[in-house]
N, C-alpha and C positions, 0 to 999 in steps of 0.2 A: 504493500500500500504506500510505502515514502517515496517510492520509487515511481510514482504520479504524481503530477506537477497539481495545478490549483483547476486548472480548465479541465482537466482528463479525468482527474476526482469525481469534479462536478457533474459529468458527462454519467462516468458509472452510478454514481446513486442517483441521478436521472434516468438509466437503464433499467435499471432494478426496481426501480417503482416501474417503468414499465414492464417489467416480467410479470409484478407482484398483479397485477392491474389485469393483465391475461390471463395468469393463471387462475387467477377468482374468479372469471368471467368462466372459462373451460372448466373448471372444478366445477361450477354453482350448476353448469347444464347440464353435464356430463354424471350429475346427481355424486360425486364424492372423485373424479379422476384429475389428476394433475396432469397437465400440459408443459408442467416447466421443472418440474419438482420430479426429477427418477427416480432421488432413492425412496421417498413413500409408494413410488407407483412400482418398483423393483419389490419394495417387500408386499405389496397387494397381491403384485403376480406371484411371490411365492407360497403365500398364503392360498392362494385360488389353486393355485399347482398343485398344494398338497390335499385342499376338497376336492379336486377335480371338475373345478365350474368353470364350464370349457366357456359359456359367453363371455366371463371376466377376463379368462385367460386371452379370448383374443383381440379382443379391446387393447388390453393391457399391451399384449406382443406388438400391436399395431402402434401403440401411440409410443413404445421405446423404441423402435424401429423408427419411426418417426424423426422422434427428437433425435438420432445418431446420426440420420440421415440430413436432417438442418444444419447436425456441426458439419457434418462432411463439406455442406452445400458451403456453408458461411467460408470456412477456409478454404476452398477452391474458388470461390468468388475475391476474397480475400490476394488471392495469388495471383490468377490470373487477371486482375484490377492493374498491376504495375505493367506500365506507367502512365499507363493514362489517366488514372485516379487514384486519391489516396484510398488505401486499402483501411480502413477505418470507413470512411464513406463510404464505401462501394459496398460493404455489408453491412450498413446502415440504411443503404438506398434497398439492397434484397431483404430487410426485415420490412421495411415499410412497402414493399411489392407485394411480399406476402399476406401481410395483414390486409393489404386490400385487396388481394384474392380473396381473402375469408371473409371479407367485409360484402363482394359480389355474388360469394357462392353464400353464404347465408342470405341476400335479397334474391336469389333463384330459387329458395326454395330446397338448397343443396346443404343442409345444415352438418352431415358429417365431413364432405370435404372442407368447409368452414375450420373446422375443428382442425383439420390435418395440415392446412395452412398454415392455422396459428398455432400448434406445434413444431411444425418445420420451422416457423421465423424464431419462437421459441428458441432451438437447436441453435440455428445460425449468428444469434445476438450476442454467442459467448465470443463466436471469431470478434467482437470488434473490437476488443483491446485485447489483445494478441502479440507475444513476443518470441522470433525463432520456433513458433510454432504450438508453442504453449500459452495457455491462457495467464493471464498476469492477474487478474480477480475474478473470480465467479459473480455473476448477474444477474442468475436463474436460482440459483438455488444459494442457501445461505448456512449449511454445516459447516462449512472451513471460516466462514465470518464467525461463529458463534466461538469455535474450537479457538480464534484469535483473540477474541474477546475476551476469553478463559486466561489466554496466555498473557494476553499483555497486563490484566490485574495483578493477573500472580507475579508476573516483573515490577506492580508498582510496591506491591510486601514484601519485595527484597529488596526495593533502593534502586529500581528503574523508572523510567520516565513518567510521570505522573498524570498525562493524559494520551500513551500513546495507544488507548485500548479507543478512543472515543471516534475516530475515522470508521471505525468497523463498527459501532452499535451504531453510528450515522447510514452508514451503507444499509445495514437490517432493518432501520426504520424508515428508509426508502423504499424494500419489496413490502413491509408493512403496511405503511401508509398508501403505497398502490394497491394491495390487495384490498385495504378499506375502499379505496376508492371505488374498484373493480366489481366489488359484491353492491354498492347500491348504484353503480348504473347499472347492473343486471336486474337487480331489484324494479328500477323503475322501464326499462329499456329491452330487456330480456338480452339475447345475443346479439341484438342491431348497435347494442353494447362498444360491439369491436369497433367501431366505427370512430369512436375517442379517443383508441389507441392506434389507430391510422393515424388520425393528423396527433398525437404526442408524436407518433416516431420520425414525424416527415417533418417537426419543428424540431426534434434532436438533430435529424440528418438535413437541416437548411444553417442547424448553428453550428454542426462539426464542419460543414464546404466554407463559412464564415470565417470560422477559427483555425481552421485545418494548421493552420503554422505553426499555433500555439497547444494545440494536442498532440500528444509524443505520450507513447510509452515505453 
């Protein structure tokens, strides 16, 4: 996390609220399944594996197949983006393509490719702060934030830095507060929902082409 400048910070816990904002929307319809969140949907599918409730089980297969397949997508977008565009943008630009695939296939009428859309952008939103090909923070899911969290207190009870646990409870209270978000436009809006996290991600991906100089990971 030091290793983010003040603009790239801001950018990730603006992402993460938008993960957090999707995945409430796909959990709330999907009646309890995560769209961004594996490892609750990884211990579902094992639990269904070991009932044998073959409809959970193939939901499940489908939407981690899914999200593997958005990271595939995001880092080949990511790669083959240079040089013609920054590779942060350009899988910024494929997350907000996505979601309004899902935004067009839920007005047709098409509500689970909706779903497989906003899993795939899901997938591909981890490429966009990406270093030598590994991810530099998670923005979907939030265990290695918490696990940091844990760590850096326990560094302030030994005589280390005394707020450097507070970047990472900042980041978890950005898929938080998107998730709040997320569950009362569903509430009022149902899945036509997605359509808030279209224009959120096409206003992230118009202020990373804006800033593009000053985001570096």
């Amino acid at each position: 996390m030091h290793t983010l400048n003040r603009y790239t910070y801001i950018l990730a816990v603006c992402l993460s609220a938008l993960a957090g904002c999707v995945d409430a929307i796909g959990f709330l319809h999907l009646g309890g399944y995560f769209i961004s969140f594996m490892s609750g949907n990884s211990t579902r599918f094992a639990v269904n594996l070991a009932d044998g409730h073959m409809p959970a089980i193939l939901l499940l297969g489908k939407i981690l197949a899914l999200f593997v397949a958005g990271t595939m997508l995001g880092v080949l977008v990511r790669h083959f983006s240079k040089p013609y565009l920054s590779g942060m943008v350009a899988v910024l630009v494929c997350v907000t393509a996505l979601l309004a695939a899902a935004a067009f296939s839920h007005r047709a009428g098409l509500d689970m490719l909706a779903i497989a859309c906003m899993t795939l952008a899901m997938g591909a939103e981890n490429a966009v702060l990406q270093r030598n090909g590994d991810v530099v923070i998670g923005l979907t899911y939030m265990t290695g934030t918490l696990v940091k969290i844990g760590q850096r207190l326990a560094d302030v009870l030994l005589g280390g830095a005394r707020f450097a646990w507070l970047p990472y409870v900042i980041l978890w209270l950005g898929l938080l507060l998107g998730g709040i978000t997320g569950t009362v436009l569903f509430s009022l809006f149902g899945l036509q929902s997605i359509w808030i996290a279209v224009l959120w991600s096409a206003s992230l991906t118009l202020a990373a082409i804006l800033l593009q100089h000053r985001l570096a990971v």
